[in-house]
C-alpha positions as a Python dict, from the first residue, in 0.01 Angstrom:
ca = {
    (1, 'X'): (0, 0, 0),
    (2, 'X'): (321, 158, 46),
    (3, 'X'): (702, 61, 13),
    (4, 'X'): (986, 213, 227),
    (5, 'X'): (1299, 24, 177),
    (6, 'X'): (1668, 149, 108),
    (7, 'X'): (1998, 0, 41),
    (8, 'X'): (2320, 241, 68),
    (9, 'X'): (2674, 199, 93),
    (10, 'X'): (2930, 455, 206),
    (11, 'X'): (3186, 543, 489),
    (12, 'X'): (3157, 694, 857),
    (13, 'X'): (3220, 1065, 818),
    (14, 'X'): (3254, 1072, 1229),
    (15, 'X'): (3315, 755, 1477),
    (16, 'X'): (2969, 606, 1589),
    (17, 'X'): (2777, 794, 1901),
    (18, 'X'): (2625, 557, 2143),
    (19, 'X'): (2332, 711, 2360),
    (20, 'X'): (2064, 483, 2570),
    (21, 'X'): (1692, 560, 2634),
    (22, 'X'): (1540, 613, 2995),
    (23, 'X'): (1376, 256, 2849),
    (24, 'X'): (1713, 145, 2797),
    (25, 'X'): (1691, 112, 2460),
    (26, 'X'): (2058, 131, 2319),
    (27, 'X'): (2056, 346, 1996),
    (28, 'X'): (2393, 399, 1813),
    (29, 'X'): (2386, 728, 1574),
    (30, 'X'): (2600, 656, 1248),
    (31, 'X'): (2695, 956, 980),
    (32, 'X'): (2823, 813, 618),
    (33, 'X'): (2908, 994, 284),
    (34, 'X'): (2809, 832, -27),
    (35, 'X'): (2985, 909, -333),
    (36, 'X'): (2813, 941, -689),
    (37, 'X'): (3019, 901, -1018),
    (38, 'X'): (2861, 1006, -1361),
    (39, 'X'): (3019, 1182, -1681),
    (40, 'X'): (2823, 1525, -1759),
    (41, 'X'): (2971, 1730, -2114),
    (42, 'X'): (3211, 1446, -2131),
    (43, 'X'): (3394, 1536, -1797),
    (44, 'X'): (3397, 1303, -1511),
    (45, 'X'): (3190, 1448, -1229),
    (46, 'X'): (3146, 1357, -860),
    (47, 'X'): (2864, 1422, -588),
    (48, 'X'): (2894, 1362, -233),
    (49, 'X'): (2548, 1310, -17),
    (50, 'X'): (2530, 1259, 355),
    (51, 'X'): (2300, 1010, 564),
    (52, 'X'): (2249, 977, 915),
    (53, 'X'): (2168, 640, 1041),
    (54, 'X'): (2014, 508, 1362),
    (55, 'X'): (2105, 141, 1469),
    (56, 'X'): (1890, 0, 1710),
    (57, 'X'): (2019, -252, 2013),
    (58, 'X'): (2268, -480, 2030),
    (59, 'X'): (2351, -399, 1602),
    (60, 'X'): (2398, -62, 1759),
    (61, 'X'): (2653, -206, 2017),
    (62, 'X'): (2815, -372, 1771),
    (63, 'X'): (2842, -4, 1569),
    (64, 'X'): (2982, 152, 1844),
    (65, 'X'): (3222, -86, 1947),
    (66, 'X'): (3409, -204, 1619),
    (67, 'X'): (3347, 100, 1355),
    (68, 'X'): (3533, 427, 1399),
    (69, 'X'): (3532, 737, 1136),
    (70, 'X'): (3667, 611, 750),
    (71, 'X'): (3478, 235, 843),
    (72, 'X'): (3291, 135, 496),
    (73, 'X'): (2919, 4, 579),
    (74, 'X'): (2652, -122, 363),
    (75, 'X'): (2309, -67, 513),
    (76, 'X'): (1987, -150, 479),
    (77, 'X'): (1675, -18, 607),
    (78, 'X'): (1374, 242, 584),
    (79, 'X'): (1386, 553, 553),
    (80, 'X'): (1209, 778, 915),
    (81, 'X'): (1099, 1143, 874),
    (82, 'X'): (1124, 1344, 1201),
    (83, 'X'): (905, 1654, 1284),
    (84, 'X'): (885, 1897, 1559),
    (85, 'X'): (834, 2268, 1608),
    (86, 'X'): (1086, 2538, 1707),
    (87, 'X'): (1002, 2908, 1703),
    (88, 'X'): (673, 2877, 1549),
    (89, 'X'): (794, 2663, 1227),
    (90, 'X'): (767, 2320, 1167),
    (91, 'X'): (1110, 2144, 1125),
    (92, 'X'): (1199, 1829, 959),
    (93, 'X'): (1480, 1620, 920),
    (94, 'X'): (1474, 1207, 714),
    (95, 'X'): (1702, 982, 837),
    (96, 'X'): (1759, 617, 751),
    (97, 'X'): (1662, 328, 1048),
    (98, 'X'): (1878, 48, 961),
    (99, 'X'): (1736, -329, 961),
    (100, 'X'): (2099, -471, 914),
    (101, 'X'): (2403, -302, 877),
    (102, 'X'): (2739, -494, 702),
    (103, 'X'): (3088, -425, 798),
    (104, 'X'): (3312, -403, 499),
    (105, 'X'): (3680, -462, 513),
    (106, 'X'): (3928, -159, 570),
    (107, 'X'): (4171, -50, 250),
    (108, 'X'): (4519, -102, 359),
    (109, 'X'): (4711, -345, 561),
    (110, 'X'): (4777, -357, 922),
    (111, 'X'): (4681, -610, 1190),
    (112, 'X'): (4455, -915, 1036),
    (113, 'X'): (4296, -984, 1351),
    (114, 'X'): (4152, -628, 1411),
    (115, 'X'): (4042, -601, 1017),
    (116, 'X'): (3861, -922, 1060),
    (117, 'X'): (3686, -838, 1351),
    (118, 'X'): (3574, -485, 1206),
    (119, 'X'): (3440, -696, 877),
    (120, 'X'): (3218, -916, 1102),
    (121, 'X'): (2855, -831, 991),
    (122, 'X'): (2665, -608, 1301),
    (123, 'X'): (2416, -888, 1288),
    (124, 'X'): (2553, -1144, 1513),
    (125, 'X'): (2469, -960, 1796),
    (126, 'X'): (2616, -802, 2138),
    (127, 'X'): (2865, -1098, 2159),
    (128, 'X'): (3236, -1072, 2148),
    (129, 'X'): (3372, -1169, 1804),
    (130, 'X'): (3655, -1359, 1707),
    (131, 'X'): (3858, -1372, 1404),
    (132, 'X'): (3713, -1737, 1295),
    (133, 'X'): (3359, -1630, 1326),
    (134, 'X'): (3371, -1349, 1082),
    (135, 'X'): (3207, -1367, 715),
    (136, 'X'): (3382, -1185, 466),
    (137, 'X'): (3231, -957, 223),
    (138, 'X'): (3356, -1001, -143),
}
């Protein structure tokens, strides 16, 4: 028995990359920081980790079209380890496969209707989405 689930939260260090499959399979590549807090020696440290993130389908669509670089996400998945050769050495990269991925509301003002659509949740599909249908994250 095995378990391969994770839950992260962070912001788009680059705007989404949208690429389709000779299947055409949509598959929107996502890159976000996550930021760790703790106190070491009694001073306040920080540590910054990177995650790349593949969105499948229409949730990818929905990626590409309303996130852009600085976007905050919450996203849950499992975790994928790639392989492949190249000059005679195996290479090997993990990325995260996300299951859902939540839009979280931009800091700052400007115009209501764009924040709102950029907070709907990537889950509601390939449809257009309008300012009444969106769920708010607290």
């Amino acid at each position: 028995m095995s378990l391969n689930s994770v839950n992260i939260m962070g912001n788009l260090t680059r705007d989404p990359e949208m690429r389709y499959l000779p299947s055409g399979a949509g598959v929107c590549n996502l890159s976000i920081a996550n930021n760790r807090i703790y106190t070491k020696d009694g001073e306040k440290k920080e540590e910054v980790s990177f995650f790349n993130i593949d969105v499948w389908g229409a949730q990818g669509e929905n990626c590409n079209k309303y996130l852009t670089k600085g976007s905050g996400v919450i996203i849950e998945g499992r975790l994928r380890q790639d392989r492949w050769e190249k000059d005679g050495k195996t290479q090997t990269r993990v990325l995260i496969v996300a299951n859902s991925v939540h839009f979280l509301p931009r800091k700052g003002g400007g115009d209501g209707s764009v924040q709102q659509r950029q907070t709907a949740s990537a889950t509601t599909g390939a449809k257009e989405i309008r300012p009444e249908d969106v769920a708010w994250d607290e």
